[in-house]
C-alpha positions as CSV (number, residue, x, y, z in Angstrom):
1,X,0.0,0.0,0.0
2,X,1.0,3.7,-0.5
3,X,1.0,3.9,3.5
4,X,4.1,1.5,3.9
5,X,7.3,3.1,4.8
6,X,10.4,1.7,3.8
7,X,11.9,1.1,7.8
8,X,9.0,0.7,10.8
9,X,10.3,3.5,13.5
10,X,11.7,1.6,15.2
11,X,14.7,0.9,13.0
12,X,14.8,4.3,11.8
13,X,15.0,5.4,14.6
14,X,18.1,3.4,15.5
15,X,19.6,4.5,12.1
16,X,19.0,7.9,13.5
17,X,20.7,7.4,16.5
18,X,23.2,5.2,16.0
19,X,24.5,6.3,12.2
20,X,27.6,8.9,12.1
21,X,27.3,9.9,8.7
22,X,24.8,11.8,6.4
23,X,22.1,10.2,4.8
24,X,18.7,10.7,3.2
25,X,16.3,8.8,3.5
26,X,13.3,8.3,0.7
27,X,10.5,7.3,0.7
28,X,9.5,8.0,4.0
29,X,7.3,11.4,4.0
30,X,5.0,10.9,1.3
31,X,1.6,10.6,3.5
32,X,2.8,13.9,5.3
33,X,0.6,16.5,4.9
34,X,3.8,19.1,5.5
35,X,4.8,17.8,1.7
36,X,1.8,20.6,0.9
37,X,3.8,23.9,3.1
38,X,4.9,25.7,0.0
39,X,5.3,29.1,0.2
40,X,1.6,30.2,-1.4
41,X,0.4,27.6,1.0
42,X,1.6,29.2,4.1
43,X,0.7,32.4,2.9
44,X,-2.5,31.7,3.3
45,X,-2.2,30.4,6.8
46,X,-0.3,33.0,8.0
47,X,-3.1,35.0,6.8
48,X,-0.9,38.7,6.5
49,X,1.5,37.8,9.7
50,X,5.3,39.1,8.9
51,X,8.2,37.3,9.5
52,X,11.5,38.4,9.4
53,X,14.2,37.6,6.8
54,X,17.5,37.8,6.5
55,X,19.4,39.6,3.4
56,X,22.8,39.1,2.4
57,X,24.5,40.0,-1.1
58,X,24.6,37.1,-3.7
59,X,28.0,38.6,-4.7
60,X,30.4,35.9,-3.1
61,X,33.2,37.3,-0.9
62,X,36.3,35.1,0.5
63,X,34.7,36.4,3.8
64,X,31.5,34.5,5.2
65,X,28.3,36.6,5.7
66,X,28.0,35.7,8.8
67,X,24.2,36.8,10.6
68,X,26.1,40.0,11.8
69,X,27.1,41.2,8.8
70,X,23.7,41.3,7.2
71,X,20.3,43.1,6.9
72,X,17.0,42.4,8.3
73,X,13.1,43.3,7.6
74,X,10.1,42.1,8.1
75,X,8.1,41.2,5.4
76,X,4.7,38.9,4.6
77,X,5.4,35.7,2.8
78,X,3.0,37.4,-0.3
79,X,5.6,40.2,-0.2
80,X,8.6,37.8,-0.5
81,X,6.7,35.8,-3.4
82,X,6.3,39.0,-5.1
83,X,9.7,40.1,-4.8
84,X,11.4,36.7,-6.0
85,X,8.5,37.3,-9.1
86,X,10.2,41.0,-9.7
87,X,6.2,42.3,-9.5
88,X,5.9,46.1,-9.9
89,X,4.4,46.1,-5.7
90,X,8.1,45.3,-4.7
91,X,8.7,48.6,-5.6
92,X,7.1,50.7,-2.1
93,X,7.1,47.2,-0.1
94,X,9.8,45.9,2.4
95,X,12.0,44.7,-0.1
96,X,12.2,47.7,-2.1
97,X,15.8,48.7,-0.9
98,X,16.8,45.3,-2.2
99,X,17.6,44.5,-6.0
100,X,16.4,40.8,-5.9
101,X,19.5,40.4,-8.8
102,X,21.5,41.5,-6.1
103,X,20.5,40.0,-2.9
104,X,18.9,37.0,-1.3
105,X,16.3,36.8,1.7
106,X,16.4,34.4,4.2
107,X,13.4,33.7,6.7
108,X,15.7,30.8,9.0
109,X,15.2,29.4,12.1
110,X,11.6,30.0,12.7
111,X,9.7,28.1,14.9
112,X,6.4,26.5,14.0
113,X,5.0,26.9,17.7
114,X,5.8,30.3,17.8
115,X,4.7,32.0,14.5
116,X,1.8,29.1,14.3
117,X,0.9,29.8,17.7
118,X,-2.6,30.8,17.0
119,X,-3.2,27.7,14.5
120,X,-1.7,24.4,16.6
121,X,-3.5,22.4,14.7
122,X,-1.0,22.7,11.7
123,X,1.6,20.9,13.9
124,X,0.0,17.6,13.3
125,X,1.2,18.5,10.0
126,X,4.6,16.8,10.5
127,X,4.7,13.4,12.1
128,X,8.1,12.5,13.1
129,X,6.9,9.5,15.1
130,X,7.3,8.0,11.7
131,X,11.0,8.6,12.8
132,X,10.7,6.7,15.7
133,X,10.1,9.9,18.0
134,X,6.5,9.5,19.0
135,X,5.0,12.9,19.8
136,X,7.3,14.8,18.1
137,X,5.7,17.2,15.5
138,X,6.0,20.6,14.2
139,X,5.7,21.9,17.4
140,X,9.3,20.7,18.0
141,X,9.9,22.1,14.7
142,X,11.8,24.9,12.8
143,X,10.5,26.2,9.0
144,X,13.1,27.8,7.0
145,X,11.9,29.7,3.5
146,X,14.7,31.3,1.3
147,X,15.4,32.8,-2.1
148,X,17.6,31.0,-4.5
149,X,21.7,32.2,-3.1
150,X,20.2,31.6,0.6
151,X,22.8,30.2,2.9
152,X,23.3,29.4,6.2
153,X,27.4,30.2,6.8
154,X,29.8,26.6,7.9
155,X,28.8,25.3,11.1
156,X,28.1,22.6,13.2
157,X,25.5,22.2,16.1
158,X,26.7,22.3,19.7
159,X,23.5,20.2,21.0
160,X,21.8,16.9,19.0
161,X,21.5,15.8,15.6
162,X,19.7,17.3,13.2
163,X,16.4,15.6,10.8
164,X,15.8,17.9,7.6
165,X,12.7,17.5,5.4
166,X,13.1,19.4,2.4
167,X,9.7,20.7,1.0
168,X,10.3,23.1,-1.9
169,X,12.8,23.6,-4.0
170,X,16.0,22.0,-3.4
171,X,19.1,22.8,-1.2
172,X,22.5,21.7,-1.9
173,X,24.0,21.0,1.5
174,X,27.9,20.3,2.2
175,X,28.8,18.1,5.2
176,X,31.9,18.0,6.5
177,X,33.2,15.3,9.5
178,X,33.8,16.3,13.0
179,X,37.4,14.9,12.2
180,X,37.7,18.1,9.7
181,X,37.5,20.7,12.5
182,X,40.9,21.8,12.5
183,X,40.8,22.2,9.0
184,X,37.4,24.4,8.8
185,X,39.0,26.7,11.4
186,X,36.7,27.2,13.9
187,X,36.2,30.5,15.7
188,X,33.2,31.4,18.1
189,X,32.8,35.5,17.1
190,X,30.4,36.2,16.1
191,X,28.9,34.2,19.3
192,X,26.1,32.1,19.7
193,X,25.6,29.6,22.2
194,X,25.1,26.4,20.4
195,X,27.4,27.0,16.9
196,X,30.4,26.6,16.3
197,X,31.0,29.1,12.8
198,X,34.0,28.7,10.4
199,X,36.0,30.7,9.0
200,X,36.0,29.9,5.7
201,X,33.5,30.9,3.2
202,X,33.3,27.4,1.6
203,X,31.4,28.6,-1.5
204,X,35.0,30.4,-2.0
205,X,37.7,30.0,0.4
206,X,40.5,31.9,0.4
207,X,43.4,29.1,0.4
208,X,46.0,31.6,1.2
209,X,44.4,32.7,4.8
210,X,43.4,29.3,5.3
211,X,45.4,26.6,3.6
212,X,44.6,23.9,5.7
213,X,40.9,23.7,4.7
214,X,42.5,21.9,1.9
215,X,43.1,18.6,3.5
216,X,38.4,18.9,4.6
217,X,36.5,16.3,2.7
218,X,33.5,17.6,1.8
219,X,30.3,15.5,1.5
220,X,27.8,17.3,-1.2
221,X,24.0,16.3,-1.9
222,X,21.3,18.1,-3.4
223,X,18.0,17.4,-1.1
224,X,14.9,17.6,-3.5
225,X,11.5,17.7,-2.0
226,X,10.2,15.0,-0.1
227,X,13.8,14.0,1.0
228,X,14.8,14.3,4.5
229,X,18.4,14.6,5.3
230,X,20.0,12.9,8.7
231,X,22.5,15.4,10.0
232,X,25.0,13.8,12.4
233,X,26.2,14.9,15.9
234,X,29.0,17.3,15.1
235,X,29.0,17.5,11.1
236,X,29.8,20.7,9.8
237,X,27.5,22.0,7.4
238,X,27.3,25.4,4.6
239,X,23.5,25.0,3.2
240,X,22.5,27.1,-0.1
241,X,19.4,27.4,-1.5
242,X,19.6,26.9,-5.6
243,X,15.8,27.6,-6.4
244,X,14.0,30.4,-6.5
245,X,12.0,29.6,-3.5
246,X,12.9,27.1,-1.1
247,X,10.8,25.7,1.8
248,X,12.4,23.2,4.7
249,X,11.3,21.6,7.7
250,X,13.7,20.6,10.5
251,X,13.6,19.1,14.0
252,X,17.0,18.8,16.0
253,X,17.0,15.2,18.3
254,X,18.7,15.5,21.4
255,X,21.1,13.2,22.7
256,X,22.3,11.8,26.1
257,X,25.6,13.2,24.8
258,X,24.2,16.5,25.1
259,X,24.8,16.7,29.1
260,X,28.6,17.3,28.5
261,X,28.2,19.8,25.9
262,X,26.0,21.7,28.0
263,X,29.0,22.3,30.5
264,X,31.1,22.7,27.7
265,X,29.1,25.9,26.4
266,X,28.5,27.0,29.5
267,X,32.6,27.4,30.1
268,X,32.8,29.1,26.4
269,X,30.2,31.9,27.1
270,X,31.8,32.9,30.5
271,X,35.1,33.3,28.7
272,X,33.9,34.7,25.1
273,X,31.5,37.2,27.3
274,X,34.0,38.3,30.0
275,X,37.0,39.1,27.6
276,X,34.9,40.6,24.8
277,X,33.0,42.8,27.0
278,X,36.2,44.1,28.4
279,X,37.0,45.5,24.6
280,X,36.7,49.6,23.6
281,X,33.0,49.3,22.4
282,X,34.2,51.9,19.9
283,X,36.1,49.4,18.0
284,X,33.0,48.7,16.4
285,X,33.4,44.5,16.4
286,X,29.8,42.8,16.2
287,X,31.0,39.8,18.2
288,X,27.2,39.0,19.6
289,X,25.0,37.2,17.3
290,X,21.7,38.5,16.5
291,X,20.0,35.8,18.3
292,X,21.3,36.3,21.4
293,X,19.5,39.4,23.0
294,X,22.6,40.2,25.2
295,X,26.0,39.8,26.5
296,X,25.1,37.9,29.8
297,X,26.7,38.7,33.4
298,X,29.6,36.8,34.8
299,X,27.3,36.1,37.5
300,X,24.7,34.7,35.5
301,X,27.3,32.8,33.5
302,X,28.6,31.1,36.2
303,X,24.8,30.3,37.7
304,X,24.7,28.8,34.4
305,X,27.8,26.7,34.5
306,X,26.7,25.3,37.8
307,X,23.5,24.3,36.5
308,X,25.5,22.7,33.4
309,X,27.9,20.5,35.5
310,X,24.8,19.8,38.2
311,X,22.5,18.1,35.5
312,X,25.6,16.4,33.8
313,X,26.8,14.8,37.0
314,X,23.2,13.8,37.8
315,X,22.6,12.3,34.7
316,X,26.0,10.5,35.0
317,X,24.9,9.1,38.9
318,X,21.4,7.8,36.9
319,X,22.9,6.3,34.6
320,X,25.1,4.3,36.4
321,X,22.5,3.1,38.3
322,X,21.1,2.1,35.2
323,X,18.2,3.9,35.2
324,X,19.2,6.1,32.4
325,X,17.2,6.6,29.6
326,X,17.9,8.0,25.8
327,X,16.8,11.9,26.2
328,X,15.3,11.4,22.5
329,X,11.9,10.1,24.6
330,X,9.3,11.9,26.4
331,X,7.3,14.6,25.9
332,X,8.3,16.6,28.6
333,X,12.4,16.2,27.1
334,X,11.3,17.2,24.2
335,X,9.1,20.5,25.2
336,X,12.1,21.8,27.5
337,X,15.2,20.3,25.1
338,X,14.0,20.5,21.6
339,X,15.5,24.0,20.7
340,X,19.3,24.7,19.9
341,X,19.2,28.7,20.3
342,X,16.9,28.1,23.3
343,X,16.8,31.4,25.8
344,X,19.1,30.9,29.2
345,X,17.0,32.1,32.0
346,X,18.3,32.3,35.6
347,X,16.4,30.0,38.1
348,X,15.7,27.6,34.7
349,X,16.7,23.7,35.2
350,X,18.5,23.1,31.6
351,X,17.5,20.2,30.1
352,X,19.4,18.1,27.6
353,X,22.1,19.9,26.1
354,X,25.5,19.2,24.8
355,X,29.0,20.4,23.1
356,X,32.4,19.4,21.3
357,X,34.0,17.0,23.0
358,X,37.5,15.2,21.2
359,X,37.6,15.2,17.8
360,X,38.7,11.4,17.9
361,X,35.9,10.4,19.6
362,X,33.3,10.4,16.2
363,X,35.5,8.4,13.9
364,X,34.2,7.4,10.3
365,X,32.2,4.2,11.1
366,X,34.0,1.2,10.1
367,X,33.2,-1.1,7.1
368,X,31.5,-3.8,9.3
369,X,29.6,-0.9,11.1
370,X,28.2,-0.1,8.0
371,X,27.3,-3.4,6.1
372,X,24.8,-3.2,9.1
373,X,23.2,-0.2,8.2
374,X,20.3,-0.7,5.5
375,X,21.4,1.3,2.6
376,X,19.7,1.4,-0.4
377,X,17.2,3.3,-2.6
378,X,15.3,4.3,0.5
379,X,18.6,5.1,2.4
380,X,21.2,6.5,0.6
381,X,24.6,7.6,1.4
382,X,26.1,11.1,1.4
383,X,29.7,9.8,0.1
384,X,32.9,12.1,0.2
385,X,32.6,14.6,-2.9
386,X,35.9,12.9,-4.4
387,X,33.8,9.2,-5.3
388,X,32.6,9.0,-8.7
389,X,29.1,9.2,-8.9
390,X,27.6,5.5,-9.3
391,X,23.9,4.8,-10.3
392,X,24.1,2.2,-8.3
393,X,21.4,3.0,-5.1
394,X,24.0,3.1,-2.1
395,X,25.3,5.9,-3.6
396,X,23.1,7.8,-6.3
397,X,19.4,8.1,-7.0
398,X,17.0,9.9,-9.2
399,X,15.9,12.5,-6.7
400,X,12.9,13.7,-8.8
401,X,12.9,11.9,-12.1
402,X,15.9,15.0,-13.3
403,X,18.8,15.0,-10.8
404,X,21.4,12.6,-9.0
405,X,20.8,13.0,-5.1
406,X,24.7,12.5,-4.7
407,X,26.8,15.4,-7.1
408,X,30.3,15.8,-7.2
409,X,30.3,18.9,-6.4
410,X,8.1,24.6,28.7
411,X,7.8,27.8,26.5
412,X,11.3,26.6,24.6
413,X,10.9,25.5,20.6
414,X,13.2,24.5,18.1
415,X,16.9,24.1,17.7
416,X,17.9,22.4,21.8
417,X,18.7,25.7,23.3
418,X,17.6,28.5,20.9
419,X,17.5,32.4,22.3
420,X,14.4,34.3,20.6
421,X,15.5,36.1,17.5
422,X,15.9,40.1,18.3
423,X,12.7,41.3,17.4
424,X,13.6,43.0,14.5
425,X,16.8,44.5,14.0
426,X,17.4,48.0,11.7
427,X,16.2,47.6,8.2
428,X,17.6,50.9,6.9
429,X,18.4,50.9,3.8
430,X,22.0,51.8,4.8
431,X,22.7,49.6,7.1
432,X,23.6,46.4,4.6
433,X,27.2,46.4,6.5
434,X,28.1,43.7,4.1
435,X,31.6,44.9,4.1
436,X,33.0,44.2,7.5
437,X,35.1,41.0,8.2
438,X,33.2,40.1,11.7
439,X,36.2,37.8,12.0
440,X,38.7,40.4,13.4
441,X,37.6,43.1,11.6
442,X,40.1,45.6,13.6
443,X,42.7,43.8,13.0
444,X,42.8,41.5,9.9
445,X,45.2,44.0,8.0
446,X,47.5,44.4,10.7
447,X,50.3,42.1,12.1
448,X,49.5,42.6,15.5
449,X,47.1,40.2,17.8
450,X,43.8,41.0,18.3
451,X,41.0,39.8,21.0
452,X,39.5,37.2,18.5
453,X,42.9,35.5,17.6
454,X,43.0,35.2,21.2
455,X,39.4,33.8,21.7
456,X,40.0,31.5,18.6
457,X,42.6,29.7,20.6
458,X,41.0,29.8,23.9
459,X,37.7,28.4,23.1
460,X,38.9,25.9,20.3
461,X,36.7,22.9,20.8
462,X,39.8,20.7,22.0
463,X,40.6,23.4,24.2
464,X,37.3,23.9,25.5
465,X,36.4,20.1,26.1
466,X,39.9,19.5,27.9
467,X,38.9,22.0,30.1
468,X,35.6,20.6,30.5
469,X,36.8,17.0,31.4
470,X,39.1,19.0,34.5
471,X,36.3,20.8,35.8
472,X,34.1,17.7,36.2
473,X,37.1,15.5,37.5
474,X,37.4,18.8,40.1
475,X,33.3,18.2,40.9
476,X,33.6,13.9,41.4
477,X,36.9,15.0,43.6
């Protein structure tokens, strides 16, 4: 029958969990009735209710445009269609600073719950119990709607993995392994809790700066609609959209893994916080994200750590008791853990997060590891970008009939630990500060050291988890 999916949820489940690198799986959304949330569609829902999207310049730079270094406005998803159409009403409308030759909008990380928080019923609309997460729908859910040049800059996720159901249009995602992380060249300005950014602008990195980046492997796959993508713990990742109009659907799954990574972000944001708030605000570096409101107080920082290495030791006393279960279940986990930029509040038990820890400790799963994994033309493998591209199904498919899926080229929603997006940040029509290297941007053209070369060396992720591992030895002492 149409109803049958490929793998009961059970055993996707366990490929969710237990699989450390990318795949798609097919096949497995087609009764959804999310498959219907394009952009004309959700218009109508939203019934004139803005959103805010993000514009950077299609022009590609050798520097990432990072969330600081972008513009924002808020816009209905009518306006948006009519501005990707070039219609003669884009003209007085939000968009009418912006040539749509020239930029791209970007409506990310929005959460279902929140901006379909007078229409709940719409979260039945995504059933990831098919997934093996009973429960779990869009209200644990994030909606993402770009124009075609889109792009989320290199990253990888702090806390969970990541499911990705692609809706319309297509997205061509490249994965990179945790083991590349020294070769991505991590930094945490600008700072969020919960991603780690890269340096490099891997739609054109600049080899010179950064020649390491050479020795990355990069995994590349196109995700047509109907797909979902399984992002692993830790994978880096620089998504693009390449339609006019893209629409995705994502849910990040938390992990038991999660409880160290909590302590580990907690020790990052005293550090990143204390020294860059001790900088001449005049020098004019946008180190803070736009999704976190504000630099938080050492105090509260160090509440925060103490709540971190609390619930990690406690969750390390259950489960040696045996009593510990995976995080992924319950609905109450998945209320309070579900979001990655999830707000910090003082007096707030944090549930289920987690950070870097070794980069040796996610090694490429061995061959025998992987004969047990059902791959296939319902599963198919992200390979390394160097493998020829085989029409074989472990490792290319018709995604649509056209193109190879593999190329060679409590009030907390979302992403485990997300931080409400600033309610709307200046949409002048000046203010495009495309131009500034939020790297170091004081200091890139000078010989001298600056705060961030600092901070890039102090909060690496080996740095960071070493430090991590002598704190809680310290606490068990």
């Amino acid at each position: 029958g149409e109803d049958v999916k490929p793998f009961t949820p059970e055993k996707t489940k366990e490929i969710v969990i237990s699989l450390q690198q990318p795949a798609v799986f097919c096949n497995m959304v087609g009764d959804w009735p999310a498959l219907r949330w394009n952009v004309k569609y959700l218009s109508a829902v939203l019934e004139g209710k803005t959103v805010q999207f993000r514009l950077g310049l299609k022009t590609v730079d050798l520097v990432p445009q990072f969330e600081t270094s972008c513009s924002y406005v808020e816009a209905t998803l009518e306006e948006f269609l009519a501005w990707t159409c070039g219609q003669a009403s884009c003209l007085s409308g939000p968009f009418s600073c912006y040539d749509y030759s020239k930029y791209w909008a970007y409506a990310d990380y929005k959460y279902i719950a929140r901006i379909f928080e007078d229409k709940p019923e719409i979260f039945q609309d995504v059933r990831w119990s098919d997934f093996g997460f009973p429960g779990r729908s869009g209200k644990e859910s994030t909606l993402w709607i770009g124009s075609e040049g889109a792009n989320t800059p290199c990253h990888l996720d702090s806390y969970g993995c990541n499911l990705v159901l692609q809706v319309q249009g297509r997205k061509r995602w490249h994965l990179f392994p945790p083991g590349d992380t020294r070769f991505l060249y991590p930094t945490r300005i600008p700072y969020e809790e919960s991603s780690i950014f890269s340096k490099v602008n891997i739609a054109n990195p600049d080899l010179k700066r950064f020649p390491e980046f050479r020795n990355s492997t990069a995994h590349v796959v196109t995700l047509s609609p109907g797909q979902v993508l399984l992002v692993p713990r830790h994978w880096w990742h620089y998504v693009e959209s390449i339609d006019p109009v893209t629409v995705s659907i994502n849910s990040w799954i938390e992990l038991d893994a999660d409880h160290e990574a909590r302590v580990e972000e907690a020790i990052t944001r005293m550090l990143v916080c204390a020294i860059k708030s001790a900088e001449n605000p005049s020098d004019g570096d946008l180190w803070l994200n736009p999704t976190e409101v504000e630099a938080t107080s050492h105090e509260i920082n160090l509440q925060y750590l103490n709540k971190a290495v609390s619930a990690y030791l406690k969750n390390q006393e259950t489960s040696v008791s045996g009593q510990a279960r995976s995080s992924s279940t319950g609905a109450e986990q998945r209320t309070n853990a579900s979001c990655k930029r999830k707000r910090r509040e003082v007096g707030c038990e944090p549930e289920g997060c987690t950070l870097l820890t070794q980069e040796c400790d996610f090694p490429t799963p061995k061959a025998q590891e992987l004969q047990k994994i059902p791959f296939g033309p319902h599963l198919i493998q992200v390979l390394p970008q160097f493998h020829k591209t085989s029409m074989t199904g472990a490792i290319a498919v018709e995604s649509d009939g056209r193109d190879l899926l593999h190329e060679n080229e409590g009030e907390h929603f979302g992403k485990l630990h997300f931080k409400w997006k600033r309610s709307l940040m200046s949409n002048d029509c000046e203010t495009a500060a495309h131009q500034m290297d939020s790297d170091c941007s004081p200091c890139t053209s000078q010989t001298a050291l600056c705060t961030n070369d600092l901070l890039d060396c102090l909060v690496n992720p080996r740095v960071i988890s070493l430090v991590a591992q002598l704190l809680l030895e310290r606490m068990r002492v």
